[in-house]
C-alpha positions as CSV (number, residue, x, y, z in Angstrom):
1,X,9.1,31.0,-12.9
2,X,7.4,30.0,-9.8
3,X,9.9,29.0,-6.7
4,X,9.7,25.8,-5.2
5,X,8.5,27.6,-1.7
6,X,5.2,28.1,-3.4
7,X,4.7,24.7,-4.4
8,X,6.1,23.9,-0.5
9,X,3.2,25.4,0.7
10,X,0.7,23.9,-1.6
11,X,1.1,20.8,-0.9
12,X,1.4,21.5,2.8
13,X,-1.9,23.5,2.8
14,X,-3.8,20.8,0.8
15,X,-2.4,18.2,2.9
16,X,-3.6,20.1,6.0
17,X,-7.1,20.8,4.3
18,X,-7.2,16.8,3.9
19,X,-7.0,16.0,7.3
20,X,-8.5,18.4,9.1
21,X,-11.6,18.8,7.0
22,X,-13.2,15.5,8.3
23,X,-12.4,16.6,11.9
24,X,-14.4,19.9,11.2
25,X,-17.3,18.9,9.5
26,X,-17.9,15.9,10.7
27,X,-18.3,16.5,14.4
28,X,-21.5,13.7,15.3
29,X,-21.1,10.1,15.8
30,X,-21.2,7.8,12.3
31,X,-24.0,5.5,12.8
32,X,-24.9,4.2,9.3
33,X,-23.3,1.0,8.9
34,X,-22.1,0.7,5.1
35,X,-20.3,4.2,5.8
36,X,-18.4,2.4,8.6
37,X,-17.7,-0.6,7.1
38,X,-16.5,1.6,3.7
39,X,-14.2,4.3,5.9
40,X,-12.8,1.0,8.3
41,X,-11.6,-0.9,4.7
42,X,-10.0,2.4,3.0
43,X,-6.8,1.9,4.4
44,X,-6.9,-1.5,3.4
45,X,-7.6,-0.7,-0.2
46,X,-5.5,2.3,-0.1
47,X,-2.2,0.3,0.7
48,X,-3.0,-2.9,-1.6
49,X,-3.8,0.0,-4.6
50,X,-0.6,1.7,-3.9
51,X,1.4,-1.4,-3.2
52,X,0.5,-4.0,-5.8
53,X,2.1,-2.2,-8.9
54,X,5.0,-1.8,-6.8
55,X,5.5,-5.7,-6.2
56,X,5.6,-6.4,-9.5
57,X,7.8,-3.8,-10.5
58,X,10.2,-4.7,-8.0
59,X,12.4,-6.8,-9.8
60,X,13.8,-7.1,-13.2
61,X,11.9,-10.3,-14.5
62,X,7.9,-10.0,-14.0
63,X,8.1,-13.7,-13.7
64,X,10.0,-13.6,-10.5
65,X,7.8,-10.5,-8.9
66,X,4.6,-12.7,-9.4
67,X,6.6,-15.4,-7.9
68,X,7.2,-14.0,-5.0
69,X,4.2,-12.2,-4.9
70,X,2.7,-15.7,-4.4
71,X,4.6,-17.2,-2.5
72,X,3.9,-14.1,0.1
73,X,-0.1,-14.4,-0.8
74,X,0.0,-17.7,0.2
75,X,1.9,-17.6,3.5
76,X,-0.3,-14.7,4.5
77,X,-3.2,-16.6,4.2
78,X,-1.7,-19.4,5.9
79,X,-1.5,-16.4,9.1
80,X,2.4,-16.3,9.0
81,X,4.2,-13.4,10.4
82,X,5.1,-9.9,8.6
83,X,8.9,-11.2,8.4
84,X,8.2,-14.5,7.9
85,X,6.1,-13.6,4.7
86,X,8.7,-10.9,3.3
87,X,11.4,-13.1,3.9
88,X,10.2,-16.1,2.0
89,X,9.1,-13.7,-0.6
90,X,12.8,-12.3,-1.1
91,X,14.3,-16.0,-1.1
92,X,11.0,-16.4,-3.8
93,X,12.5,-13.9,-6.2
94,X,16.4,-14.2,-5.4
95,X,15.6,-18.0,-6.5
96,X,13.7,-17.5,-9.5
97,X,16.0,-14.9,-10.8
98,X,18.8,-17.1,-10.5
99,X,17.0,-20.0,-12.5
100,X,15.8,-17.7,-15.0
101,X,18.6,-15.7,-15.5
């Protein structure tokens, strides 16, 4: 049976190997464009992958989660602030669960 120290220092070692690899290897200036433009939108992409399913998991009715999902969608595109948006979004699905359940 393997102990969980081992497994400790896998993930440590592969999480080290991520970050410093890039550093290492990658030691001249960028200057292609589309590789800019692709490594400047990763993190974008990253948190909306990671983040979505999460939303509409987040409460018990699906309904209210894309509810409130939208309601957040649209206040963001309306340039409203972080607490703004997750505020409105809450009252969004504390609302709809209320009528629906």
């Amino acid at each position: 049976m393997h102990s969980i120290y081992s497994y400790i220092i896998v993930m440590a070692v592969v999480t080290y190997l991520i970050r410093m690899l890039p550093l290492t290897l990658i030691r001249r200036e960028i200057k292609s464009n589309f590789i800019k433009s692709f490594l400047y939108y990763v993190p974008y992409a990253t948190l909306a992958a990671m983040t979505f399913p999460a939303i509409l998991h987040a409460s018990d009715d699906m309904r209210a989660s894309v509810c409130g999902f939208a309601v957040a969608l649209a206040l963001s595109f309306r340039k409203k602030s972080l607490l703004t948006v997750a505020v409105c979004a809450c009252i969004a699905v504390f609302v709809v669960e209320l009528i629906v359940i």
